[in-house]
N, C-alpha and C positions, 0 to 999 in steps of 0.2 A: 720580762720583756714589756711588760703593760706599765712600770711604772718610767721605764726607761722612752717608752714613746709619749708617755705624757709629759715628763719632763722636756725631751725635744720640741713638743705642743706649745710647752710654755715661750721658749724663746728660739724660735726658727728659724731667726739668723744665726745666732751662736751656737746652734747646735749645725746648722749648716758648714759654717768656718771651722767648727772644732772637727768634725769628721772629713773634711775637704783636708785638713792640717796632717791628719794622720792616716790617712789615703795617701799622699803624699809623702809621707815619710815610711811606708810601708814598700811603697814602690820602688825608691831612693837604697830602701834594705834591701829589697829581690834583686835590684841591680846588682849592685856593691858583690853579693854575696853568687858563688856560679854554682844555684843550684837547679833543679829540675823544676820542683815544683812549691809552691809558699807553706810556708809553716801552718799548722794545725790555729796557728794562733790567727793568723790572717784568714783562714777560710772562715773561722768563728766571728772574725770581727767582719766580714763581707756579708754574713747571717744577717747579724745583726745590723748592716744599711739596709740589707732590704727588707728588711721587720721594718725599718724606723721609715725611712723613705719611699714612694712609689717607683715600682721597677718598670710599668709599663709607660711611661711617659718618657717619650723620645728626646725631650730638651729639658728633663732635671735637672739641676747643677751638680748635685750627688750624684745619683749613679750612673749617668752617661759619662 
């Protein structure tokens, strides 16, 4: 996790867009598909925004 936030650190936009890109495409999947709840792979990868992103800030682009 530590080298995956520094990388993010490095370029903030593009890690912005790339996780905005597959937040969206994940969503897009839960639709499509009529299940209950997200795959094991999607709660892992929602871990991982709020590791890389802050979760208490009300107007992030990421996690709000």
């Amino acid at each position: 996790m530590p080298q995956l936030f520094d990388i993010a650190q490095l370029n903030k936009e593009g890690a912005h867009e790339a996780l905005i890109q597959v937040l969206k495409e994940k969503y897009q999947e839960y639709n499509d598909k009529s299940k209950n709840y997200p795959g094991i792979e999607v709660l892992l990868f929602l871990n991982v925004v709020s590791c890389l992103f802050p979760t208490s800030d009300f107007r992030h682009q990421v996690c709000t």
